[in-house]
TIROGU-347966 format. One record per residue: residue number from 1; residue in three letters; y, x, z of N, C-alpha, C in turn. Coordinates in steps of 0.2 Angstrom, whole numbers, plus 5000, padded with zeros to 4 digits. Each point is the difference from the previous one (the first is absolute). Layout:
// TIROGU-347966
    i   aa  n.north  n.east  n.up  ca.north  ca.east  ca.up  c.north  c.east  c.up
  NUM  ala        Y       X     Z         Y        X      Z        Y       X     Z
...
***
This chain:
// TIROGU-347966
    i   aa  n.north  n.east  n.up  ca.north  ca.east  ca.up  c.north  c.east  c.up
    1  unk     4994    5004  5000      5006     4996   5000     5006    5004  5000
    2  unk     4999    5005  5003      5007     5006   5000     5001    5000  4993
    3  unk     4995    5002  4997      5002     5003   4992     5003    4995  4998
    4  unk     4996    4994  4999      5004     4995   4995     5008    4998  5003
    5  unk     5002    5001  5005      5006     4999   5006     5006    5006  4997
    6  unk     4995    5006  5000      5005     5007   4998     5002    4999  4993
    7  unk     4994    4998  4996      5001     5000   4992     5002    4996  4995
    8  unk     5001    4996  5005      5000     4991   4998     5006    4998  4991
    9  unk     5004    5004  5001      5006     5001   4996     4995    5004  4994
   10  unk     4999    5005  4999      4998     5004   4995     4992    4998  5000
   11  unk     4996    4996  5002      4994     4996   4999     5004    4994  4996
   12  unk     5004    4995  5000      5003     4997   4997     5002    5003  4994
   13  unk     5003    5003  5001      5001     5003   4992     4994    5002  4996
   14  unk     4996    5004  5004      4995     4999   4994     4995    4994  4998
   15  unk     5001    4997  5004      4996     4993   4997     5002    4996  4994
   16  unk     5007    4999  5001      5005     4998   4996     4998    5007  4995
   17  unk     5000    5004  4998      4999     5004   4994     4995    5000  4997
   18  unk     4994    4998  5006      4992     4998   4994     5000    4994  4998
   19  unk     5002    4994  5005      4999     4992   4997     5005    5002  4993
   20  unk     5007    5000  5002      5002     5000   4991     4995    5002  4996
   21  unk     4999    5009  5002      4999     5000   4995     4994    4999  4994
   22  unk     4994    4998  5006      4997     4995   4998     5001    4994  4996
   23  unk     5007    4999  5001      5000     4992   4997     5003    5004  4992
   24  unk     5004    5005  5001      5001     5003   4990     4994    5003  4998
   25  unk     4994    5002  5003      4996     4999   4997     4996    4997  4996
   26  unk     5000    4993  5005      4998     4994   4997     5003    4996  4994
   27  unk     5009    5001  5001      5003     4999   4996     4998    5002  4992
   28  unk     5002    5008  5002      5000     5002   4994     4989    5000  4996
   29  unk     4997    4999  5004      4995     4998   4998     4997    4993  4997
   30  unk     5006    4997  5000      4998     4992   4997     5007    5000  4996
   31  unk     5004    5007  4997      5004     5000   4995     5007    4998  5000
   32  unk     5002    4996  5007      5005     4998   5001     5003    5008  5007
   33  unk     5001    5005  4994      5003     5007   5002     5006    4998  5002
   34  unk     5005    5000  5006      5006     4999   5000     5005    5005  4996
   35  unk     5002    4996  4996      5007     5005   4996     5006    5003  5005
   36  unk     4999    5009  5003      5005     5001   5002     5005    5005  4996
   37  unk     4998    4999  4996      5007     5005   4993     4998    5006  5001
   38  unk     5003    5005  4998      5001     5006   4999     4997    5004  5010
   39  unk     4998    5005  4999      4996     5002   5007     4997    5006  5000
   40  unk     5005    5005  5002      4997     5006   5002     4996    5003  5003
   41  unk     4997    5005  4998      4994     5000   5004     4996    5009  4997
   42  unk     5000    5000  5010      4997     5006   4997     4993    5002  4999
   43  unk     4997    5010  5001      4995     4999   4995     4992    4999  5006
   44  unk     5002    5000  5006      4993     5000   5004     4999    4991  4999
   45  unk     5005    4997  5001      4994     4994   5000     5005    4994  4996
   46  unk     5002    5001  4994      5001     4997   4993     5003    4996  4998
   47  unk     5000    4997  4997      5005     4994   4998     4997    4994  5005
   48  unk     4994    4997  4999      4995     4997   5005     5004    4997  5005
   49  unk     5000    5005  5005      5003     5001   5008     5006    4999  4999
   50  unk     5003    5004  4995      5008     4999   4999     5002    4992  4998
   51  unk     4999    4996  5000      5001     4994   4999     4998    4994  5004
   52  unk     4993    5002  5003      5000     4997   5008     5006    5001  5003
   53  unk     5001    5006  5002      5005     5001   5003     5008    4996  5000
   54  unk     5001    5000  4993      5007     4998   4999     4998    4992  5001
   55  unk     4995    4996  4997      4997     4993   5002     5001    4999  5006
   56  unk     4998    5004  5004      5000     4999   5009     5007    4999  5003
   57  unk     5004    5006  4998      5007     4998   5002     5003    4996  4995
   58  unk     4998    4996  4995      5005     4997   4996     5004    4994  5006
   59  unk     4997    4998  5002      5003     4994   5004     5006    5002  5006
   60  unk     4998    5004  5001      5005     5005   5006     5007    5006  4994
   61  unk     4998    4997  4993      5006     5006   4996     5002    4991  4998
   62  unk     5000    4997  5000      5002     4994   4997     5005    4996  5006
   63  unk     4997    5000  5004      5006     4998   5007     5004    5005  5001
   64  unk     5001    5007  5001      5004     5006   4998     5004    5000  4996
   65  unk     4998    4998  4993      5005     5001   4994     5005    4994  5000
   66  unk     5005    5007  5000      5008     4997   5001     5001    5000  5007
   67  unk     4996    5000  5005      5005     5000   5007     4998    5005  5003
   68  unk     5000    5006  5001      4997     5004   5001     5001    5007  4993
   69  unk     5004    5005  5001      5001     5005   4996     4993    5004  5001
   70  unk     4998    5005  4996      4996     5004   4999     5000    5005  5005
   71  unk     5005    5003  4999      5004     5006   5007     4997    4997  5008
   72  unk     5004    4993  5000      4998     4997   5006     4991    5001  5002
   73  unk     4997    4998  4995      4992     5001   5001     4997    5009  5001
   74  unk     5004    5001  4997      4999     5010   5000     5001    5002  5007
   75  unk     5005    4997  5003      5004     5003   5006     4994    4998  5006
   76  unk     4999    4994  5000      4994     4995   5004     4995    5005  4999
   77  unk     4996    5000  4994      4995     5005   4998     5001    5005  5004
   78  unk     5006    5005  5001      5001     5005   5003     4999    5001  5006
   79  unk     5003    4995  5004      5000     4998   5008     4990    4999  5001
   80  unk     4998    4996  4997      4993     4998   4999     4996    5007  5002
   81  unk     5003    5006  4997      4993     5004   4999     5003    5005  5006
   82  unk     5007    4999  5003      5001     5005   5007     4999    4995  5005
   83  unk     5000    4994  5001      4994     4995   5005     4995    5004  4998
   84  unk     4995    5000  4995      4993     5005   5001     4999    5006  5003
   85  unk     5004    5002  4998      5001     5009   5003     5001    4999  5007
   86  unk     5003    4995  5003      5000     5000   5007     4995    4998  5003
   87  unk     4997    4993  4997      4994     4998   5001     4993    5004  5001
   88  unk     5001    5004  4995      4995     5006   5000     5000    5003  5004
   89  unk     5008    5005  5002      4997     5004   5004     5000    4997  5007
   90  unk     5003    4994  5001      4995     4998   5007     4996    4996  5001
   91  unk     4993    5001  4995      4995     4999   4999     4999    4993  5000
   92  unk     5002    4997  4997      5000     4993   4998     4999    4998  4995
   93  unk     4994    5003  4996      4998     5000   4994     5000    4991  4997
   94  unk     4998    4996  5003      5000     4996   4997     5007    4995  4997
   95  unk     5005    5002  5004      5008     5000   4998     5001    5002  4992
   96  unk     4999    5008  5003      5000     5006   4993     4996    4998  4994
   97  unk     4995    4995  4999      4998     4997   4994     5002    4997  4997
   98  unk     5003    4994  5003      5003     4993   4997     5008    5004  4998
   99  unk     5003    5001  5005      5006     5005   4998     5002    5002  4992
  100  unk     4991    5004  4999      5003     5005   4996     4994    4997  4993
  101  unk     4999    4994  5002      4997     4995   4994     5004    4999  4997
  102  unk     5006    4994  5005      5005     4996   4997     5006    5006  4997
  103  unk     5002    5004  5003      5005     5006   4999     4997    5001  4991
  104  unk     4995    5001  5000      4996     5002   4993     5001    4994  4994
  105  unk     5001    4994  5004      4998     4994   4995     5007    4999  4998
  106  unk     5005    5001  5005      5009     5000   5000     5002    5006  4995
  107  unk     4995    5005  4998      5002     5004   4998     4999    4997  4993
  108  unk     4995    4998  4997      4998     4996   4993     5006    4996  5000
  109  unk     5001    4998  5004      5006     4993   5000     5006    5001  4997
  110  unk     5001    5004  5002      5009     5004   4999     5000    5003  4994
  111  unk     4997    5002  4997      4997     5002   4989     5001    4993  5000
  112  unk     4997    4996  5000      4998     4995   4994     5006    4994  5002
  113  unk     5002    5000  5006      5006     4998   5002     5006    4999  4993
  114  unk     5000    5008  5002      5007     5002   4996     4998    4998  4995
  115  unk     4994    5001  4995      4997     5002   4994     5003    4992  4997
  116  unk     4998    4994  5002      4999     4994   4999     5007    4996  5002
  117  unk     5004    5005  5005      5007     4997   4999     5004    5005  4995
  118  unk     4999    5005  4998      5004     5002   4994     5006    5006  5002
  119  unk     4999    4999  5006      5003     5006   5006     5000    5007  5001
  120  unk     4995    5003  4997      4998     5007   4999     5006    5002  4999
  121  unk     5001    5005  5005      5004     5005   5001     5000    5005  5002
  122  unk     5001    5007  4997      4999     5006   5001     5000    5001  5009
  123  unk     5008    4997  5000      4999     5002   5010     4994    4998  5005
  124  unk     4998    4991  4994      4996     4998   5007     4994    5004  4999
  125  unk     4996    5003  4993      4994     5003   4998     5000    5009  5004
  126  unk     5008    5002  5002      4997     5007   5006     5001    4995  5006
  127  unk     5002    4994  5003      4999     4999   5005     4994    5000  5002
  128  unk     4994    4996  4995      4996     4999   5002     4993    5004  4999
  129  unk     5003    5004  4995      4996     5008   5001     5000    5003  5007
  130  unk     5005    5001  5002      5004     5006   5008     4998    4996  5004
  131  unk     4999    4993  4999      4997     4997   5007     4993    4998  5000
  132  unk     4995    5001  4994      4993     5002   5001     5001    5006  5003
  133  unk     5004    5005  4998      4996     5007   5004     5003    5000  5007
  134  unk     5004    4997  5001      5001     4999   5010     4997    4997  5001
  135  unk     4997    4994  4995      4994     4995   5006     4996    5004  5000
  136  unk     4996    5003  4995      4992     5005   5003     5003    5006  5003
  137  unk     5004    5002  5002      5003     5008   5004     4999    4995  5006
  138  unk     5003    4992  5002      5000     4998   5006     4994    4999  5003
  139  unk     4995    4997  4995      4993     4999   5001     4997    5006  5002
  140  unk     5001    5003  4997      4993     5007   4999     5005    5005  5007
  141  unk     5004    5000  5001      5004     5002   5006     4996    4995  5007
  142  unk     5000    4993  5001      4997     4997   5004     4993    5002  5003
  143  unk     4996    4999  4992      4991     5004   5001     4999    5008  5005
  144  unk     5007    5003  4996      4996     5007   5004     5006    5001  5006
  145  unk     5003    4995  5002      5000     5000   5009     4995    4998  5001
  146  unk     4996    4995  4998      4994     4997   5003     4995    5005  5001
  147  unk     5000    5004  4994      4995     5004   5000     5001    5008  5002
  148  unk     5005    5002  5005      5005     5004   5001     4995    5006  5002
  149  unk     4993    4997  5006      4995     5005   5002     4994    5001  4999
  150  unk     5000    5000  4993      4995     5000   4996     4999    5005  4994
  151  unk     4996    5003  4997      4998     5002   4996     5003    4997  4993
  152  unk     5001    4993  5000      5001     4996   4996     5006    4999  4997
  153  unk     5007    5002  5005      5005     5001   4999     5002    5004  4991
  154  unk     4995    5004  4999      5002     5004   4993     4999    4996  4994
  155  unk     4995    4994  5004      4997     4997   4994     5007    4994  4997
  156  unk     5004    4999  5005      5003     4995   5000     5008    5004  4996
  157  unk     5000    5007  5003      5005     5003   4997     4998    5003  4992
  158  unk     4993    5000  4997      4998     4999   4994     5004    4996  4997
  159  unk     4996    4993  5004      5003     4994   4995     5005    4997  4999
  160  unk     5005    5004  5006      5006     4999   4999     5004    5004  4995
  161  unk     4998    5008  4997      5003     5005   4996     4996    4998  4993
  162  unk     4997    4997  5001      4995     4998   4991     5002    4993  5001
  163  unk     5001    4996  5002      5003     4990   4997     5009    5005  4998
  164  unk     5005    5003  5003      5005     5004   4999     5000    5004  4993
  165  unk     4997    5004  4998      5000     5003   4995     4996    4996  4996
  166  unk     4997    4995  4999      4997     4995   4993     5008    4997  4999
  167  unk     5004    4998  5001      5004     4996   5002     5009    5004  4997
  168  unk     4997    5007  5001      5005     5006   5000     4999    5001  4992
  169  unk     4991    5001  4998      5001     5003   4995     4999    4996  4996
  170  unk     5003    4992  4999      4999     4995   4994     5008    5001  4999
  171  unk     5006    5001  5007      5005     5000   4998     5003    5004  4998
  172  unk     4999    5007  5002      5001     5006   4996     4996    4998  4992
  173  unk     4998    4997  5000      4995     5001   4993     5005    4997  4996
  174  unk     5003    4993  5004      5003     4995   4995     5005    5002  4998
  175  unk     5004    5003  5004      5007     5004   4998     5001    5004  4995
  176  unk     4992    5001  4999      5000     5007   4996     4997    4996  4993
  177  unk     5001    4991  4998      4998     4998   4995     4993    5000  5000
  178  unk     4997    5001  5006      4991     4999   5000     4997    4994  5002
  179  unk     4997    4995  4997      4999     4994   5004     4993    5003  5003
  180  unk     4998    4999  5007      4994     5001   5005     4999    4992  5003
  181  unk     4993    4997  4998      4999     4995   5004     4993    5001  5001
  182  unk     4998    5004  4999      4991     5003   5003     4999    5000  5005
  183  unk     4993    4999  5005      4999     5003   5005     4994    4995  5004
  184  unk     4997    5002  5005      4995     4994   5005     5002    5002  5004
  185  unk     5005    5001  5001      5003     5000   5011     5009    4998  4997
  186  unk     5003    4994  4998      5005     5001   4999     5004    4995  5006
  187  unk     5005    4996  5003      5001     4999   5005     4998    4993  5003
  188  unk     4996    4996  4993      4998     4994   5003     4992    5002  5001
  189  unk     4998    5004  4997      4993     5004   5002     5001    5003  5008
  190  unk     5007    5003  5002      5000     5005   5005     4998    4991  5007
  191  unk     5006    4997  4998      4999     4991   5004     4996    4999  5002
  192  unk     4995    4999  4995      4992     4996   5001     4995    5005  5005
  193  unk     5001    5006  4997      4996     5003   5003     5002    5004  5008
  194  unk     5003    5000  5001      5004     4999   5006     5001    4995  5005
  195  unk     5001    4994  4996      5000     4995   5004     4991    4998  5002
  196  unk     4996    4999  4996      4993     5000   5001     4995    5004  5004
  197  unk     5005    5006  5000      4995     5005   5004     5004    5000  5008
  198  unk     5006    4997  5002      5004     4997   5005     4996    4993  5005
  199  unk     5000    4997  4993      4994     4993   5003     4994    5003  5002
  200  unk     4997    5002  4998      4992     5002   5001     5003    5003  5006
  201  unk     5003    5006  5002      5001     5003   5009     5002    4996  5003
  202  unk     5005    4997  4996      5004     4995   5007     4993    4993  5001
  203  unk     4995    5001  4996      4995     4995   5002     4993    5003  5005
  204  unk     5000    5006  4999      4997     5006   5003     5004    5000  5007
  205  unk     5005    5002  5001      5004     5002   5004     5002    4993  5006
  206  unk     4998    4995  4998      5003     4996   5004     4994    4996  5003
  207  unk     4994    5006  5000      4994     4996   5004     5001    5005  5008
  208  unk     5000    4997  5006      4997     5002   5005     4999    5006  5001
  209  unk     4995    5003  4996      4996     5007   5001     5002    5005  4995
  210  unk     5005    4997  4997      5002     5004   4995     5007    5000  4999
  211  unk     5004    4999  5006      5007     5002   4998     5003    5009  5003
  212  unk     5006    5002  4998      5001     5005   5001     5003    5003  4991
  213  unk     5003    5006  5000      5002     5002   4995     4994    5002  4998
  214  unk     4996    5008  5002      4996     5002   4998     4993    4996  4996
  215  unk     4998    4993  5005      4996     4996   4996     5002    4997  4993
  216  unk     5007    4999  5000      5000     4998   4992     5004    5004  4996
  217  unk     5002    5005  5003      5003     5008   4995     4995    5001  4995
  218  unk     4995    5001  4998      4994     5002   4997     5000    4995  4991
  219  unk     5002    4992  5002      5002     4997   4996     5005    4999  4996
  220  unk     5006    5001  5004      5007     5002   4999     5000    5006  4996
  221  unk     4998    5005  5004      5003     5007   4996     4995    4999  4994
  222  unk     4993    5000  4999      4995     4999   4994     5004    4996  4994
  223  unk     5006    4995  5001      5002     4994   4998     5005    5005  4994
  224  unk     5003    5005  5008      5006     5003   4996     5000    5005  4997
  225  unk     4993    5002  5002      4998     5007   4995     4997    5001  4994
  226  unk     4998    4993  4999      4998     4996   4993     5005    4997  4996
  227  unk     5008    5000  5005      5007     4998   4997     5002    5007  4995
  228  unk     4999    5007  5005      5005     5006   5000     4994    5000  4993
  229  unk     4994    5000  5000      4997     5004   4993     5003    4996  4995
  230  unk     4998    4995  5001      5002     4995   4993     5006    5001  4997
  231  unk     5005    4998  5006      5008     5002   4999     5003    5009  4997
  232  unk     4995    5004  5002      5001     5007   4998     4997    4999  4992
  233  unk     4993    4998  4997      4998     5001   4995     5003    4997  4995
  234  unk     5004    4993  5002      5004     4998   4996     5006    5003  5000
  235  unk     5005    5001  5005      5004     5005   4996     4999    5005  4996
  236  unk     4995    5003  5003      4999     5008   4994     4997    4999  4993
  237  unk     4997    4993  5001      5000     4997   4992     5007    4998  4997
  238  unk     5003    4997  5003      5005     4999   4995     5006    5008  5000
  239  unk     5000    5003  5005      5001     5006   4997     5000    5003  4995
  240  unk     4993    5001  4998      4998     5004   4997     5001    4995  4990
  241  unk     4999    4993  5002      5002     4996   4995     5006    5001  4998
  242  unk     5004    5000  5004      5009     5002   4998     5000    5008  4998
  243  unk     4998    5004  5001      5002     5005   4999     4997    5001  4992
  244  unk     4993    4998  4999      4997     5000   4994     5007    4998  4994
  245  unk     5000    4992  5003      5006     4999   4995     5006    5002  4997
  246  unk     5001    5002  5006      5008     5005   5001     4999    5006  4995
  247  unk     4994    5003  5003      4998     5008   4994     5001    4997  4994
  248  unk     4996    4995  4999      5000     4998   4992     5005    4999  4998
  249  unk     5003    4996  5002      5008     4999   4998     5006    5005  4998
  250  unk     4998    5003  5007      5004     5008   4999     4998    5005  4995
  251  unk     4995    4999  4997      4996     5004   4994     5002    4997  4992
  252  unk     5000    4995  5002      5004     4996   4995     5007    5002  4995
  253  unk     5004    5000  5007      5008     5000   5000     5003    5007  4999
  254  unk     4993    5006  5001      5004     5007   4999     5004    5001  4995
  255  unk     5008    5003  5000      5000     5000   4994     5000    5005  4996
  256  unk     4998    5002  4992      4996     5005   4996     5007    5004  4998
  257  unk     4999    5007  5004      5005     5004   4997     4999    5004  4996
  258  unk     5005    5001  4993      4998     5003   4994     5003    5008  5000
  259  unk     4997    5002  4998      5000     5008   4999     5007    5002  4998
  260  unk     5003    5004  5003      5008     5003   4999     4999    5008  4996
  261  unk     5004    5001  4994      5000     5006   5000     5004    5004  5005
  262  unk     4997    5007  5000      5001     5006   5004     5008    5001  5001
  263  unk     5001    5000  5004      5009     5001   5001     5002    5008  5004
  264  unk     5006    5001  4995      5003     5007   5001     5001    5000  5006
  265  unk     4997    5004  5004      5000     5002   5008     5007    5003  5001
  266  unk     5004    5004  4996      5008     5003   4998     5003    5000  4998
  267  unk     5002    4993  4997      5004     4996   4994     5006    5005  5000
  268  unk     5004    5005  5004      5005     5003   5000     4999    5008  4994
  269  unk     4995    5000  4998      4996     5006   4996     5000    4997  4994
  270  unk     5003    5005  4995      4998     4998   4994     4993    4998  4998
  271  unk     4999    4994  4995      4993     5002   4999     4998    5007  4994
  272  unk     5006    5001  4996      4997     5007   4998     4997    5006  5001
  273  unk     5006    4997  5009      4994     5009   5003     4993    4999  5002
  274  unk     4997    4997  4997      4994     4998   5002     4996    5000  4992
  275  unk     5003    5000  4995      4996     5001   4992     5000    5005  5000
  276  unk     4993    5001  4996      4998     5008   4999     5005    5003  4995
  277  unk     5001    5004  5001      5003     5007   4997     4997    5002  4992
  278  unk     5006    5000  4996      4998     5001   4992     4996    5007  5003
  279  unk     4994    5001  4994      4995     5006   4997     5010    5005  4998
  280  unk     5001    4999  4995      5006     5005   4999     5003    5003  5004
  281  unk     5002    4995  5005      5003     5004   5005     4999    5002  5005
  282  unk     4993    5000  5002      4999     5004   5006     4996    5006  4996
  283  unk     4999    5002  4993      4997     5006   4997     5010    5003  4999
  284  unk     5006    4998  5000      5005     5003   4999     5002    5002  5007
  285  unk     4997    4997  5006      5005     5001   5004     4994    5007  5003
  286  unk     4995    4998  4997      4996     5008   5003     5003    5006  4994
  287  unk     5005    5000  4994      5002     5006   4998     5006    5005  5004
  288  unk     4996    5005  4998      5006     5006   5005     5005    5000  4997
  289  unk     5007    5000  5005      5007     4999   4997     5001    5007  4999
***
C-alpha cells in the first residue's frame, strides 16, 4: 500500500499511457488512424510513436491554443524539471517521475504550440533550446546529490556531459550549415529512460526492506550509465558526421591556383646584365692592348 500511496501520481500516468495507447492501436488497426498532420519524429522509435504522441496531447494543445503562449509552456516545462532535481535529490523518486514526464510532454507542447499558431520565432526557438539544457543540468544536478556517496555519482556525471554535448554538437553543427537529427539517446530518449528506470527504484525503494540510498543506487546509477554511453555514442556520432561533411565541403570549395611566371627577385638590375655576353666580345676583350 505504501508503494501505490508514494507512486500513485506517476502510476497514474502510466496507465493513462498504456490504456490510450492501446486504444490508437485499436484505432489505427480498424483503419480509422487519427489524422494528426505533419509530425516529427525521431530515429529510435519512428513516425509510429511519434503520432501517438501528438494524438495524446491533442486535446490538451487544443484547450492551449490561443490562451496560453508557447514561452509560457517552456518556462512551466522549465520550473517542472528543477521540481525534479529537487525531488530527486531528496529521494522522492516518485515526485521525480511524473515531474519529469509531464515537463517532457510540455516540452512537445511548446513546438507544435508555436508551430500551429504561426508564431515561430527565432527568440522564442533559443528560449526553448537554453531552457531544455537548464531543465536536464537541473535534473541530472538533483540525481547526483542523491547519489552523492556512491560509486554512482560518475555515472550520473556521464549522463550529464554526454545528454550536453549531443545537444552542443547538433548546434555547433547547425551553425555551421549542417543539419544533425541522428542518434538513439536524444532527449526524449534521455526522458523515458530516465523516467522508467526512476519508477522501477522508486517502486524497489519504497518497500519496507528495501529503502535507503544504497538499496536503489544500483538501479539509478545502472539507469544513468546506460544514459552517459548512449548519450556519449551519439554525440561522437554525430561528430564525426559533421566533420565528414564539413571536410567534404571544404574539399569542394578549395580554390585552384594557377601557376605564375618566375618574377625578378631585383627588378632594380638591368635585365641585360644577366644575357649572356656576345662570342666577339669576350674573344676581343681577351686581346692584349
Amino acid at each position: 500500500m505504501d508503494r501505490l500511496y508514494l507512486l500513485a501520481p506517476a502510476l497514474l500516468l502510466l496507465a493513462t499511457v498504456c490504456i490510450t495507447f492501446v486504444i490508437y492501436v485499436g484505432m489505427c488497426a480498424m483503419g480509422r488512424t487519427p489524422d494528426v498532420g505533419r509530425v516529427k519524429h525521431n530515429q529510435l522509435f519512428g513516425l509510429y510513436l511519434a503520432r501517438y504522441v501528438v494524438w495524446l496531447i491533442g486535446p490538451l494543445e487544443r484547450l492551449l491554443m490561443g490562451r496560453v503562449s508557447p514561452n509560457m509552456i517552456t518556462s512551466i516545462s522549465l520550473l517542472m524539471c528543477a521540481l525534479c532535481g529537487v525531488a530527486a535529490g531528496m529521494g522522492n523518486l516518485g515526485a521525480a517521475v511524473w515531474l519529469f514526464s509531464v515537463a517532457g510532454i510540455l516540452d512537445i507542447l511548446d513546438g507544435r504550440l508555436a508551430r500551429l499558431s504561426k508564431i515561430q520565432r527565432a527568440s522564442g526557438a533559443l528560449f526553448d533550446s537554453v531552457s531544455d539544457r537548464w531543465g536536464e543540468l537541473f535534473v541530472f544536478t538533483g540525481y547526483a546529490w542523491f547519489l552523492r556517496d556512491t560509486i554512482w555519482l560518475f555515472a550520473v556525471l556521464g549522463a550529464m556531459g554526454g545528454s550536453m554535448m549531443v545537444s552542443y554538437t547538433r548546434a555547433r553543427a547547425e551553425g555551421l550549415k549542417i543539419e544533425l537529427t541522428g542518434g538513439v539517446m536524444q532527449r526524449a530518449e534521455r526522458i523515458i529512460l530516465i523516467s522508467a528506470g526512476t519508477l522501477l527504484a522508486g517502486w524497489y525503494g519504497a518497500s519496507p526492506d528495501s529503502s535507503g540510498v544504497d538499496r536503489v543506487a544500483p538501479i539509478l546509477g545502472g539507469t544513468m550509465l546506460l544514459c552517459a554511453i548512449a548519450s556519449s555514442a551519439t554525440a561522437v556520432n554525430r561528430w564525426i558526421m559533421a566533420y565528414k561533411q564539413l571536410a567534404k565541403r571544404d574539399a569542394e570549395t578549395i580554390p585552384v591556383i594557377e601557376a605564375q611566371p618566375p618574377v625578378d627577385r631585383n627588378p632594380t638590375r638591368p635585365a641585360e646584365i644577366f644575357a649572356p655576353v656576345p662570342k666577339a666580345l669576350r674573344e676581343s676583350a681577351e686581346l692584349p692592348l
